[in-house]
GUFIRO-981663 format. One record per residue (C-alpha): residue number from 1; residue in three letters; y, z, x. Coordinates in steps of 0.02 Angstrom, whole numbers, plus 32768, in hexadecimal, padded with zeros to 4 digits. Each point is the difference from the previous one (the first is absolute). Layout:
<kedos>
> drenfi, kolmar, py, pz, px
> NUM, ala, Y, Z, X
...
</kedos>
This chain:
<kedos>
> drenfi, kolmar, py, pz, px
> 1, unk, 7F99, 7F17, 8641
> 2, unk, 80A3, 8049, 8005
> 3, unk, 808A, 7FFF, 7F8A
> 4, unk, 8066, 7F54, 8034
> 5, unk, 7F6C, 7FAB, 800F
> 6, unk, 7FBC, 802C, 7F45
> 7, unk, 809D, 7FD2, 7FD1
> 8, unk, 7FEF, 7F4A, 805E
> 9, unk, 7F31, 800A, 7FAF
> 10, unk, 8064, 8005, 7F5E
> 11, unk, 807F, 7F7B, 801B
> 12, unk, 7F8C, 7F89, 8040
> 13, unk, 7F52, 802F, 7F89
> 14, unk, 7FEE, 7F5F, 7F85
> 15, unk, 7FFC, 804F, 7F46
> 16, unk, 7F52, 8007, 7FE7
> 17, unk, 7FF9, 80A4, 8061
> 18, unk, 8038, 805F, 7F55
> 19, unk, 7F44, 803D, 8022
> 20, unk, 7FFD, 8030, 80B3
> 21, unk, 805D, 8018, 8088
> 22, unk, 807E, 809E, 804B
> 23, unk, 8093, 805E, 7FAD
> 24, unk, 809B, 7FF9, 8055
> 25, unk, 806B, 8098, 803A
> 26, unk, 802F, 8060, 7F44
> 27, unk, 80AA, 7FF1, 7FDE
> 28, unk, 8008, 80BF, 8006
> 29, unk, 8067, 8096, 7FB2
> 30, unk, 809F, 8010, 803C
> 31, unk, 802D, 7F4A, 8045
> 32, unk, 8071, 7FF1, 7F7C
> 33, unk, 80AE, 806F, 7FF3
> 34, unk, 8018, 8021, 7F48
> 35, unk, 80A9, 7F92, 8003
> 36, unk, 7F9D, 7F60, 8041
> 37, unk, 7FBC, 7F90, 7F88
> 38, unk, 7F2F, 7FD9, 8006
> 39, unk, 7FDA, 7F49, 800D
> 40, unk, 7F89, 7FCA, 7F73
> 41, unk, 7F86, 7F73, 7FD5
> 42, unk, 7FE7, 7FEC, 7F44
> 43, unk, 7F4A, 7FCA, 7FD5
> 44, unk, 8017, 7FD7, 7F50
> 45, unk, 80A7, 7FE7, 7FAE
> 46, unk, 7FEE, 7FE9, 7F4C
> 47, unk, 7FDA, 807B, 7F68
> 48, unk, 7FBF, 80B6, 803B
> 49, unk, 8036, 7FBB, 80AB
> 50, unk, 80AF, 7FDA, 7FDD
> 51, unk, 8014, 80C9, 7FC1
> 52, unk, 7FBC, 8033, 80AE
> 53, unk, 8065, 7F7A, 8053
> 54, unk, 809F, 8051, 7FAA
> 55, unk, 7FC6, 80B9, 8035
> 56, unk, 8016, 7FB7, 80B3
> 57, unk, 8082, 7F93, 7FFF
> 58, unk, 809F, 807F, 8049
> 59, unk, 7F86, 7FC0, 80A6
> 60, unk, 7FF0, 7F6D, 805C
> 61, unk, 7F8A, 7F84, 7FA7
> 62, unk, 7FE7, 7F7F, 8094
> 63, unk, 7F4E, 7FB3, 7FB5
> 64, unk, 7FD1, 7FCA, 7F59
> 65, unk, 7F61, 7FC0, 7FB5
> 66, unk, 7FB0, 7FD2, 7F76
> 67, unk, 7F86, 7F5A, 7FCF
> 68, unk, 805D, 7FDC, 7F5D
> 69, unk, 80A7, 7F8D, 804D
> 70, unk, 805B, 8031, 7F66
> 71, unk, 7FF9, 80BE, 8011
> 72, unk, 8017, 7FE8, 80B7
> 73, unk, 8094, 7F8E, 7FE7
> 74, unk, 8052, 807F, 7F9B
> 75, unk, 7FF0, 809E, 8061
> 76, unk, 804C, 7F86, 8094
> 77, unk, 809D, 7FFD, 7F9E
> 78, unk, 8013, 8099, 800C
> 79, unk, 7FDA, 801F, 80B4
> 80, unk, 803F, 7F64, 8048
> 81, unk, 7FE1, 8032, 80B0
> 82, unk, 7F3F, 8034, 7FEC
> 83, unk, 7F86, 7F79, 803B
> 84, unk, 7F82, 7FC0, 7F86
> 85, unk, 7F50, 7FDC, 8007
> 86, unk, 7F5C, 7FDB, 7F81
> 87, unk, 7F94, 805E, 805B
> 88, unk, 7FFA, 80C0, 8046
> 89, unk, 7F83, 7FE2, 8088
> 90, unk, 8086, 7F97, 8050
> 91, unk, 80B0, 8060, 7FDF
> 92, unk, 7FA7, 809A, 8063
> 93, unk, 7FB9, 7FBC, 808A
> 94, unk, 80A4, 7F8D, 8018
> 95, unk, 8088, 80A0, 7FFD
> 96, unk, 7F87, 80A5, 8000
> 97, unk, 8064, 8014, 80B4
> 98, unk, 80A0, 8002, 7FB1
> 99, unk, 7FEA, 8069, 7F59
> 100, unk, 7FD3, 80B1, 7FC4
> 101, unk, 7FB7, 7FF1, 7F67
> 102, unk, 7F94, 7F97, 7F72
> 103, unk, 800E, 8029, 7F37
> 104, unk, 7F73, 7FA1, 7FA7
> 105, unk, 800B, 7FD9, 7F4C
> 106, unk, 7F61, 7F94, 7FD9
> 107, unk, 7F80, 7FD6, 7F91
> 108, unk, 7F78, 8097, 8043
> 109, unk, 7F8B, 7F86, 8057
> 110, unk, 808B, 7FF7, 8090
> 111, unk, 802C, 809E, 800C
> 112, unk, 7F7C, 8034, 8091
> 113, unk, 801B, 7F67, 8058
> 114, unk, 80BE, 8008, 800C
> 115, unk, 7FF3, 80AA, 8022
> 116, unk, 7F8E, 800B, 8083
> 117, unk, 8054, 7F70, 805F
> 118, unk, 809D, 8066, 7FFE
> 119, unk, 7FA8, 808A, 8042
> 120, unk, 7FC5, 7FB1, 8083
> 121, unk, 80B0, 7FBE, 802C
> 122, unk, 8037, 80C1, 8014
> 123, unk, 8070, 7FFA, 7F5A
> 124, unk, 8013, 8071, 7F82
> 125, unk, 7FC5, 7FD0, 7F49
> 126, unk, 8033, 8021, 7F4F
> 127, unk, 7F6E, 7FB1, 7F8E
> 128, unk, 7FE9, 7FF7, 7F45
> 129, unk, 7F85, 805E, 7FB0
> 130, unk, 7F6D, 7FFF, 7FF7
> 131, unk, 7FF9, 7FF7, 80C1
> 132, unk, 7F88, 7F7D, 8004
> 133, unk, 7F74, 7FAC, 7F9D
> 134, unk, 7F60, 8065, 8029
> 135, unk, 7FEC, 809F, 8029
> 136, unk, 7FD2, 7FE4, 80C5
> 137, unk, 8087, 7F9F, 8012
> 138, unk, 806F, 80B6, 7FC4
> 139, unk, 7FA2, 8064, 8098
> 140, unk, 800B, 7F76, 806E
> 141, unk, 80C4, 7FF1, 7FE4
> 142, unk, 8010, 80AD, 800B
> 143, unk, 7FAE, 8012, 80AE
> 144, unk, 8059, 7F68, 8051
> 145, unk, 809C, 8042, 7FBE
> 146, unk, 7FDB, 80BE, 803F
> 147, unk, 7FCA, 7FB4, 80AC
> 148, unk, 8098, 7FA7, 8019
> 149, unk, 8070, 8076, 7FCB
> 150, unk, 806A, 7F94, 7F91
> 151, unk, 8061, 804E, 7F55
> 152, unk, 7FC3, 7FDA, 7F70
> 153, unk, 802A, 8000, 7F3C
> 154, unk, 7F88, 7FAE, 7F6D
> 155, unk, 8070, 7FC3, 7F6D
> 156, unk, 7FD4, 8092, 7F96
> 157, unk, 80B3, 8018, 7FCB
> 158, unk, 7FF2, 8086, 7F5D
> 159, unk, 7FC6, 806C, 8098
> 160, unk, 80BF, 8024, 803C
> 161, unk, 8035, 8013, 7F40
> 162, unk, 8040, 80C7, 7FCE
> 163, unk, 7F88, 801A, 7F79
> 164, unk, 7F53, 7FD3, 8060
> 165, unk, 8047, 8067, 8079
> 166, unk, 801C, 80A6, 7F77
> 167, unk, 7F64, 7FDC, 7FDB
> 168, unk, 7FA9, 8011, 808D
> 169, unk, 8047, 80A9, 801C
> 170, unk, 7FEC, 8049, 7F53
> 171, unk, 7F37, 7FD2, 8029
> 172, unk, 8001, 8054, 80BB
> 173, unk, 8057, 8097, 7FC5
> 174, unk, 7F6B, 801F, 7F9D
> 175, unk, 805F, 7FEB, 7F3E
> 176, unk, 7F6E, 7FD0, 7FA6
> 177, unk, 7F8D, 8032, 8073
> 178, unk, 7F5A, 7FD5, 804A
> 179, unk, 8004, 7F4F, 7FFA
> 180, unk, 7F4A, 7FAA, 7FEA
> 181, unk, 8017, 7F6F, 7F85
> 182, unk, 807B, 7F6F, 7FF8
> 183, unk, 801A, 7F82, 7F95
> 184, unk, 8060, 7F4A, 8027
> 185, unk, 8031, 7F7B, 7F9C
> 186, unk, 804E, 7F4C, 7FEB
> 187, unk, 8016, 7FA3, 7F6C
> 188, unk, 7FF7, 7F62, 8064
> 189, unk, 7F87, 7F66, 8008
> 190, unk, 7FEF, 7F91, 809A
> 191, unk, 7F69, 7FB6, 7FEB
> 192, unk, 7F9A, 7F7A, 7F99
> 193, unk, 7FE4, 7F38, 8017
> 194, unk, 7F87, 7F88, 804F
> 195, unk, 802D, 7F96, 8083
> 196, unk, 8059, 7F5A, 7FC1
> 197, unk, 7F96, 7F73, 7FF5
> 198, unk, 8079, 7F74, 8040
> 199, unk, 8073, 7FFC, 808C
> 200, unk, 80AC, 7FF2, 7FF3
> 201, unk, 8087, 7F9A, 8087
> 202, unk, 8046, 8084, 8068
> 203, unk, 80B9, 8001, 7FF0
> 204, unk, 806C, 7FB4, 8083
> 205, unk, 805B, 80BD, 8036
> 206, unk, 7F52, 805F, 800F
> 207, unk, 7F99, 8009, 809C
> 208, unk, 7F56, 801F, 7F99
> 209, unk, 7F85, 8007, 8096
> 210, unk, 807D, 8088, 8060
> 211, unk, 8003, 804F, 7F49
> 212, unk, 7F3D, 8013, 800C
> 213, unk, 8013, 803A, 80A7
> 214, unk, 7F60, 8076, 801B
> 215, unk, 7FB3, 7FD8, 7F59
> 216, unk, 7F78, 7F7D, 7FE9
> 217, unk, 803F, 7F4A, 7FD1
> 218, unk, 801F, 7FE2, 7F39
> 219, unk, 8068, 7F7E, 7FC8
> 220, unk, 80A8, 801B, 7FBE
> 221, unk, 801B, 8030, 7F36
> 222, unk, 80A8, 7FEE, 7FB7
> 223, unk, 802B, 80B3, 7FA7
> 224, unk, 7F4B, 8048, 803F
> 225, unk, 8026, 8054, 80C5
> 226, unk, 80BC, 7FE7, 8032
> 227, unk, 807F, 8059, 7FE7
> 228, unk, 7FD9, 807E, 7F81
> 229, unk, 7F5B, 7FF7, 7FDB
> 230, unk, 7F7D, 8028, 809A
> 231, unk, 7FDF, 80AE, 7FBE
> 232, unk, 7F8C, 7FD2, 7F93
> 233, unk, 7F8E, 7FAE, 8085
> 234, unk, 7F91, 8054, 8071
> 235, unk, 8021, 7F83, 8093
> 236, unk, 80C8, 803D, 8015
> 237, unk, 8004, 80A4, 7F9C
> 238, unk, 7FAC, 8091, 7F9E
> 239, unk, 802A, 8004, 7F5A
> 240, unk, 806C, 808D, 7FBC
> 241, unk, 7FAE, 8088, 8064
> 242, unk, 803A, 7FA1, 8094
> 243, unk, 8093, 7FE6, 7FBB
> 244, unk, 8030, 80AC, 7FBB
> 245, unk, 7F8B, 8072, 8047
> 246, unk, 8073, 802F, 8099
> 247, unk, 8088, 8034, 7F8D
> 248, unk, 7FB0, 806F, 7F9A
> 249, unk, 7F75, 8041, 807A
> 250, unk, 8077, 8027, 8062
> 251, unk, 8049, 808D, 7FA1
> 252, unk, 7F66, 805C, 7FFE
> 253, unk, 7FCB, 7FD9, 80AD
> 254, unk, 80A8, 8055, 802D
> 255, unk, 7FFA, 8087, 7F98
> 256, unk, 7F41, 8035, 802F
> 257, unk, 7FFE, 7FCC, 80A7
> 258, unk, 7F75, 7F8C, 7FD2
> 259, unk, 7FBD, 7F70, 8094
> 260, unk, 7F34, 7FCB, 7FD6
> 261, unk, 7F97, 8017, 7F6C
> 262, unk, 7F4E, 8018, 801D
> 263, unk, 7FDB, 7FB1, 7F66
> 264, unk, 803C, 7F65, 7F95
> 265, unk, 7FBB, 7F93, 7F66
> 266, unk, 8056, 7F8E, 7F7F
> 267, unk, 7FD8, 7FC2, 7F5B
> 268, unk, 8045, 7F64, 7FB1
> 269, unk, 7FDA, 7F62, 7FB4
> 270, unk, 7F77, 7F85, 8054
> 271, unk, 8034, 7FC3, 80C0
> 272, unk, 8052, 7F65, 800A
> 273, unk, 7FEE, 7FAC, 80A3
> 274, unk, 80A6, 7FBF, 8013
> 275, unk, 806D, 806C, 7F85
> 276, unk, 8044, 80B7, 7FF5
> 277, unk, 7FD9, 8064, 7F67
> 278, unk, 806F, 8010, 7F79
> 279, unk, 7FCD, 80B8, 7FE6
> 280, unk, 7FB4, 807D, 8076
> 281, unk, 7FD5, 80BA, 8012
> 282, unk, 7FE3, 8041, 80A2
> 283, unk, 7FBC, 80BA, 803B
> 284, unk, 801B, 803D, 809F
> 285, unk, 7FB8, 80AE, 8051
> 286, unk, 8066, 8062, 8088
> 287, unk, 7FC2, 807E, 8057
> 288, unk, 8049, 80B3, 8031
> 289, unk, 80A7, 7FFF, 8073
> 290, unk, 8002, 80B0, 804F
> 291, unk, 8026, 8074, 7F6F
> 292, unk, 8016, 7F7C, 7F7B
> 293, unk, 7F75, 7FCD, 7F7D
> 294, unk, 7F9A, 7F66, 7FFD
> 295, unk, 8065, 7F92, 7F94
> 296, unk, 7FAE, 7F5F, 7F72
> 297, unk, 807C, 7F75, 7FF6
> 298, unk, 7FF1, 7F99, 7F7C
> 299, unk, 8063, 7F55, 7FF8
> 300, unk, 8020, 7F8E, 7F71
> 301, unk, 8059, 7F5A, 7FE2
> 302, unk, 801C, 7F70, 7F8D
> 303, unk, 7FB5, 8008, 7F51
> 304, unk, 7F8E, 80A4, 804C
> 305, unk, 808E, 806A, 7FF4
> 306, unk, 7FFA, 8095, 7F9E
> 307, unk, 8073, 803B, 7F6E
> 308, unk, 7FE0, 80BF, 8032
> 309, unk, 7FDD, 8063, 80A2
> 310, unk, 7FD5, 80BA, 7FF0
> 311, unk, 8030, 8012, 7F56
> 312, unk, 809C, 7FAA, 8005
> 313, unk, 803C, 7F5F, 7FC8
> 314, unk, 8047, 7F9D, 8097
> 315, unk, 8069, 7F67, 8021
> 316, unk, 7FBF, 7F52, 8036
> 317, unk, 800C, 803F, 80C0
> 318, unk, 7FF9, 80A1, 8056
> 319, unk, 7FAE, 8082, 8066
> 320, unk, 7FAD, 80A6, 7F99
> 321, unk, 7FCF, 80A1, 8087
> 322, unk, 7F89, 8065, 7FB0
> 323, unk, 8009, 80B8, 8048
> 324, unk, 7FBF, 80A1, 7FD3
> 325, unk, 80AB, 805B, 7FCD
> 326, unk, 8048, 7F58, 7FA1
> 327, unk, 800D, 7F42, 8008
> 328, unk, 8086, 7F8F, 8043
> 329, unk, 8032, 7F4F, 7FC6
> 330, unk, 805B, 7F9B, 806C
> 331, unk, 8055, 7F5D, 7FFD
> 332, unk, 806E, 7F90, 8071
> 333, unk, 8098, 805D, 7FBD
> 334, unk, 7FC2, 80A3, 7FB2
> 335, unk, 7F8A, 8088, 7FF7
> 336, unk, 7FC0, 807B, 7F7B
> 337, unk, 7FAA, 80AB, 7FF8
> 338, unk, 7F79, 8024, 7F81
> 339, unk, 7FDB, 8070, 7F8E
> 340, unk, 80BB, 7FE8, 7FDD
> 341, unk, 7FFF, 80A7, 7FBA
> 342, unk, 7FCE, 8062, 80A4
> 343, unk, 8072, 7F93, 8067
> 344, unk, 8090, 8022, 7F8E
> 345, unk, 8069, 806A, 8075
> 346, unk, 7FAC, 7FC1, 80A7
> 347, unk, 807B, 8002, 8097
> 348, unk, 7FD8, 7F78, 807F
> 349, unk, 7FEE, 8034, 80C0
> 350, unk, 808B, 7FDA, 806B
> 351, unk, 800C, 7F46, 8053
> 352, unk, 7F8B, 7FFD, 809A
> 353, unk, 7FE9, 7F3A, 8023
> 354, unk, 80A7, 7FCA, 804F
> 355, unk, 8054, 7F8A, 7F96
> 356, unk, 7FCD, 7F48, 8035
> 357, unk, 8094, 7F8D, 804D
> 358, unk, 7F9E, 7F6D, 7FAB
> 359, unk, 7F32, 7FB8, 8014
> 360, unk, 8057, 7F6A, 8081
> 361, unk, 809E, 8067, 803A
> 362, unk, 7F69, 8085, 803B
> 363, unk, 7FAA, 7F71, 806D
> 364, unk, 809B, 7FC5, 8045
> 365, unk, 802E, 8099, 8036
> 366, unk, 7F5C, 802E, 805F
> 367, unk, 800D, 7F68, 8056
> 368, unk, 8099, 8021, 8043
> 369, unk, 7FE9, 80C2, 8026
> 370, unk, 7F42, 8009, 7FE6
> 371, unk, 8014, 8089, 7F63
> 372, unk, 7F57, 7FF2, 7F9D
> 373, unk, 7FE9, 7F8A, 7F62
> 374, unk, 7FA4, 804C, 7F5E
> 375, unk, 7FA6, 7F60, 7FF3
> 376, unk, 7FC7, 7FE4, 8091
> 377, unk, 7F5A, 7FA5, 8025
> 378, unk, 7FAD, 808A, 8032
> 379, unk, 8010, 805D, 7F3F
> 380, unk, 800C, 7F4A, 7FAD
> 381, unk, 7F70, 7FC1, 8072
> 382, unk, 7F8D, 808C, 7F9C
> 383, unk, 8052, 7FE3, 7F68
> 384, unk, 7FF1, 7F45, 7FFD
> 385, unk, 7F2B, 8017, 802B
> 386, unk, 7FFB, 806F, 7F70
> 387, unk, 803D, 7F8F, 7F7F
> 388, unk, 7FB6, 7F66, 805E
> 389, unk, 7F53, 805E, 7FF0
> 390, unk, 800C, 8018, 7F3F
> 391, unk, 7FF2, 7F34, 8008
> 392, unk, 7F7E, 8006, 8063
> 393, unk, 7F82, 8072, 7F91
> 394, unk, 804A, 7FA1, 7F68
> 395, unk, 7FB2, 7F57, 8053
> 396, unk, 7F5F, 803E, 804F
> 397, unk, 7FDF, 806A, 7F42
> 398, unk, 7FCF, 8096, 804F
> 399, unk, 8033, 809F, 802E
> 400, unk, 8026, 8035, 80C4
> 401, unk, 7FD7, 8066, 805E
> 402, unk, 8087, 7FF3, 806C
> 403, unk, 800A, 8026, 80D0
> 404, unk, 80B1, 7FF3, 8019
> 405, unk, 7FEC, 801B, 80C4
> 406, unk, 7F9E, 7F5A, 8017
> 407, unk, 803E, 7FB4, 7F56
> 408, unk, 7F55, 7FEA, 7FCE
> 409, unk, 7FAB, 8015, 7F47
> 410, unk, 7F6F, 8059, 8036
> 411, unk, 7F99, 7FCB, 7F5E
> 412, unk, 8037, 7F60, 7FF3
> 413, unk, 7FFA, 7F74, 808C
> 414, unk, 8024, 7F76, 7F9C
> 415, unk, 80CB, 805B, 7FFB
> 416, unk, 8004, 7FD6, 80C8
> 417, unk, 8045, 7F5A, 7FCF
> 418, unk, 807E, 802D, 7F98
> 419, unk, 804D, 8093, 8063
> 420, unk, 801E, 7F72, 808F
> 421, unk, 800E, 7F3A, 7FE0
> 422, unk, 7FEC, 7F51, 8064
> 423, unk, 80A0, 7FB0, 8035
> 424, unk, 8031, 7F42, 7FF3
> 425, unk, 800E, 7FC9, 80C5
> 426, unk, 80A2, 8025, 8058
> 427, unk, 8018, 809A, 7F7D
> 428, unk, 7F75, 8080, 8040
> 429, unk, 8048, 80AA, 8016
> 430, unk, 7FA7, 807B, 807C
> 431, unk, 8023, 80A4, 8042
> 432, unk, 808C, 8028, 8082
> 433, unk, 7FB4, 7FE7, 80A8
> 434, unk, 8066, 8056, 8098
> 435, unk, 8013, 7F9B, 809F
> 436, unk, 7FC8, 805B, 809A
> 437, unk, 80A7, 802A, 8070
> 438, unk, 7F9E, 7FDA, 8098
> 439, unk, 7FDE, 7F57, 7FCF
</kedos>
C-alpha cells in the first residue's frame, strides 16, 4: 500500500478503526520552513487545554474540538475560521490530509486514543501528561510514534523552565555526588468518593457518551466527573500521582538518566474500586546506568507527605537528591545545597543545557525543522510507565517485580490487567500496524 493510497484508506476508514488499520505517510521533519505557520487541530479547548491552545496559537488553528459546546463555543470566538466538532475520531479522519499536527488536552482516558489516531494519520502530537492512562498504553504510544517518525512533546512544561534545567546540571557535574536515593513529594490529594448513587440530567451543552469515550458506561453526576473533577476516578484518571508524577519525576529522571525500575510497591489506605487515594507512598528501584549507582525512589502525595527529608525540613512539594558528598532540594523555582555550611562558597558549573525557547515553542520548531523536543515520547513514554506503574502496585497490594522489556510483573499476574485495559467499542487502541508497500 503506498503512500496516496493510505492516505485515501484514511479518508475513507469509518471511525471505528481508532483500533486498527494503517498510518498514513508522517508529516515529516523539514516540510515546514520555519516562516510557515503549522496547521493545528485542538482536541480539548478548555482549562489545561486552553494554556496549550495559547502556546500554539502564533499557528494556524484550522480544527477545534471538545464535547462540552460551551468550552468549544468559546475557543471558536477566538478562532473564527477553525471548524468545530464534538468528537476527535471524526475531526482527524475528516482533515488529517490537510493538517500537520494534533495538541490533546483531555481527561487521561483519551489521551491514547486521540493520540494514536493522530499517529496513524502521519501527524505530529503534543499530549498532556501523563501520556496515557496505563502503562502499555505509554510503550505502545511510544512505538507508533517512533515508527512513524512523527515529533513529539508531552505537556510536561516545568521541563523547559531555567531552574530544573540548573538543576539538572549541578547533579551531572557530580556536586553532591554519587546519587543513590531520591526523594519526591506533593502536597496534593486527588482522590476519595464512591460513585453517586442517583443519576443526574445531563446538561444540554455536554456530549456525555463522547465524554466517556473509551471508559465503561456510568451515568452522568452533576459536580462528580466533568470538568474538574475526573482525577479522582480511576475510570478517566490516576489520582495525584497521575496527575503530578510527570512533573516532579521528571526532574530526577533527567538528572539520573533514569528509564525502568526493576522494582515498585506502594502503601496507602484500603483500595477503593472506583476512587483514587487521598494519600500514597510509592517506592521504586532502578537499576545501574553505566557508571551510575542503583538509585531508591521514593514518592509521596496528599496527606502522606513528609515534613522532613534527610534531615531537613521541606516545603509541601519538592524533589530531595540524596548523594554521598551532599544533598540537593529542589523546587519548581529553586534549589538548595545541604549541609549549608559546606556549600557556603560553592561555585556552580558553567551552563551546559542550552537555554529552552519554550516546552511548545520547542515542538513547533521541530516540526518545522525537525530539531529534537526534550519531551518527547520516547523519554516521556518511560517516564509516564514509571509513574503509571506506582498505581499499579498500589492497586494489586504487592510489590513487583518488574520486567520492563515485556511490561510484565513477574510475581504478580493478577497486575496484567491493570498495566493494559478493555476499551468501550469504537475506542480500542492497538499497536501501529505498517501496510505492506507491495500491496
Amino acid at each position: 500500500m503506498n503512500a496516496i493510497h493510505r492516505r485515501q484508506f484514511l479518508q475513507s476508514a469509518a471511525v471505528a478503526t481508532i483500533a486498527g488499520g494503517y498510518f498514513t505517510e508522517s508529516k515529516a521533519q523539514g516540510t515546514n520552513s520555519a516562516n510557515q505557520k503549522l496547521k493545528i487541530l485542538c482536541i480539548g479547548t478548555a482549562n489545561r487545554a486552553a494554556e496549550d491552545i495559547n502556546g500554539v496559537e502564533g499557528e494556524d488553528i484550522v480544527g477545534l474540538c471538545d464535547v462540552d459546546k460551551n468550552y468549544l463555543d468559546r475557543a471558536a470566538g477566538k478562532f473564527p475560521s477553525a471548524k468545530t466538532y464534538a468528537d476527535y475520531r471524526e475531526m482527524i479522519a475528516a482533515a488529517a490530509d490537510r493538517v500537520d499536527a494534533v495538541v490533546i488536552g483531555t481527561a487521561d482516558h483519551h489521551h491514547a486514543p486521540a493520540t494514536m489516531q493522530a499517529i496513524r494519520a502521519g501527524l505530529h502530537v503534543y499530549c498532556e501528561k501523563p501520556l496515557t492512562h496505563t502503562v502499555g498504553e505509554a510503550r505502545m504510544i511510544a512505538e507508533a510514534a517512533k515508527t512513524a517518525g512523527i515529533v513529539t512533546q508531552m505537556g510536561t512544561q516545568i521541563h523547559a523552565e531555567d531552574n530544573y534545567r540548573r538543576v539538572v546540571e549541578l547533579v551531572k557535574s557530580g556536586a553532591i555526588g554519587d546519587v543513590g536515593e531520591v526523594h519526591v513529594w506533593v502536597g496534593k490529594g486527588w482522590g476519595g468518593g464512591d460513585r453517586p448513587a442517583k443519576a443526574d440530567p445531563v446538561p444540554a451543552h455536554l456530549n456525555w457518551d463522547l465524554w466517556l469515550g473509551p471508559a465503561a458506561e456510568r451515568p452522568f453526576a452533576i459536580g462528580r466527573y466533568h470538568p474538574a473533577q475526573w482525577r479522582r476516578w480511576w475510570d478517566f484518571g490516576q489520582g495525584t500521582l497521575g496527575d503530578m508524577g510527570c512533573h516532579y519525576m521528571d526532574l530526577p529522571f533527567w538528572a539520573l538518566d533514569l528509564r525502568h525500575p526493576t522494582s515498585c510497591e506502594a502503601e496507602g489506605p484500603a483500595v477503593h474500586p472506583e476512587t483514587c487515594p487521598l494519600g500514597l507512598i510509592v517506592r521504586y528501584k532502578y537499576p545501574k546506568r553505566g557508571d551510575l549507582p542503583p538509585v531508591d525512589l521514593t514518592w509521596y502525595d496528599g496527606d502522606q507527605c513528609p515534613r522532613e527529608v534527610a534531615g531537613e525540613r521541606v516545603p509541601g512539594s519538592g524533589v530531595m537528591f540524596v548523594g554521598s558528598e551532599g544533598n540537593l532540594f529542589a523546587s519548581y523555582t529553586n534549589y538548595k545545597l545541604f549541609p549549608q555550611g559546606k556549600f557556603a562558597d560553592f561555585q556552580p558549573p558553567p551552563q551546559s543545557i542550552p537555554k529552552s525557547i519554550g516546552h511548545h515553542a520547542e515542538w513547533i520548531a521541530a516540526c518545522k525543522d525537525g530539531t529534537p523536543t526534550t519531551c518527547n515520547f520516547d523519554y516521556s513514554g518511560a517516564l509516564s510507565e514509571s509513574v503509571l506503574l506506582g498505581n499499579v502496585a498500589y492497586r494489586t497490594g504487592k510489590q513487583l517485580d518488574w520486567d520492563a522489556v515485556n511490561l510484565k510483573a513477574t510475581n504478580c499476574p493478577e497486575a496484567d490487567a491493570l498495566v493494559n485495559k478493555t476499551y468501550r467499542a469504537g475506542w480500542e487502541v492497538g499497536p501501529l500496524v505498517l501496510a505492506d508497500a507491495t500491496n
